[in-house]
C-alpha positions, 0 to 999 in steps of 0.5 A: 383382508387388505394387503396392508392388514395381511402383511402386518398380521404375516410379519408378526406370524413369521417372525414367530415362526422364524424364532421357532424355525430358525435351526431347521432353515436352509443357509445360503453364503452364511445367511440363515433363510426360513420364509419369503412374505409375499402379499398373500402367499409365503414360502417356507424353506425347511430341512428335515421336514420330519421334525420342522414341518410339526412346528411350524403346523404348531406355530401357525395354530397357536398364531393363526387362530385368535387372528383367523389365519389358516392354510388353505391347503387346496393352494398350498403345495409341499416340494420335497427336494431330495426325497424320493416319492415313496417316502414322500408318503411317510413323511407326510404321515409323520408330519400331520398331513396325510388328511390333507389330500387337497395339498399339491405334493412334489417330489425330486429326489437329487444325487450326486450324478444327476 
């Protein structure tokens, strides 16, 4: 797909997701922030993983699907900032990931102190 095609076909897509995703986004200096686009890859910032992550899985097969966008999970990556690696297990488990052991997870747990 030419970059032109991927990134009209992303905007659309993040767009979508950013209707649905809106509440769980992170906030810096008062603005909102759920995705960055770059020509063939995205990044994603959620809080509460536990409940964001099912929809944006949701919405990216209810999108993707009829255009042929996927997760290529051998190049994806999961950063969970903030939760500890045990749990990081649960979670993916919660969320639908658990099958996709292809998919990179980190994991840096930050507390005051640190």
């Amino acid at each position: 797909m030419s970059p032109l095609l991927c990134a009209l076909a992303m905007e659309q897509l993040a767009c979508a997701s950013w209707q649905a995703l809106r509440p769980w986004g992170i906030t810096v200096e008062e603005t909102n922030h759920v995705a960055s686009l770059y020509t063939y890859d995205t990044l994603v910032y959620l809080q509460q993983p536990e409940y964001a992550v099912p929809i944006l899985l949701n919405a990216m097969t209810e999108f993707g699907g009829p255009v042929g966008l996927h997760v290529n999970y051998r190049k994806s990556s999961l950063f969970l900032l903030g939760v500890l690696t045990v749990v990081s297990a649960a979670l993916l488990l919660k969320v639908g990931l658990k099958g996709k052991t292809e998919c990179k997870i980190l994991s840096i747990r930050i507390a005051h102190g640190d």
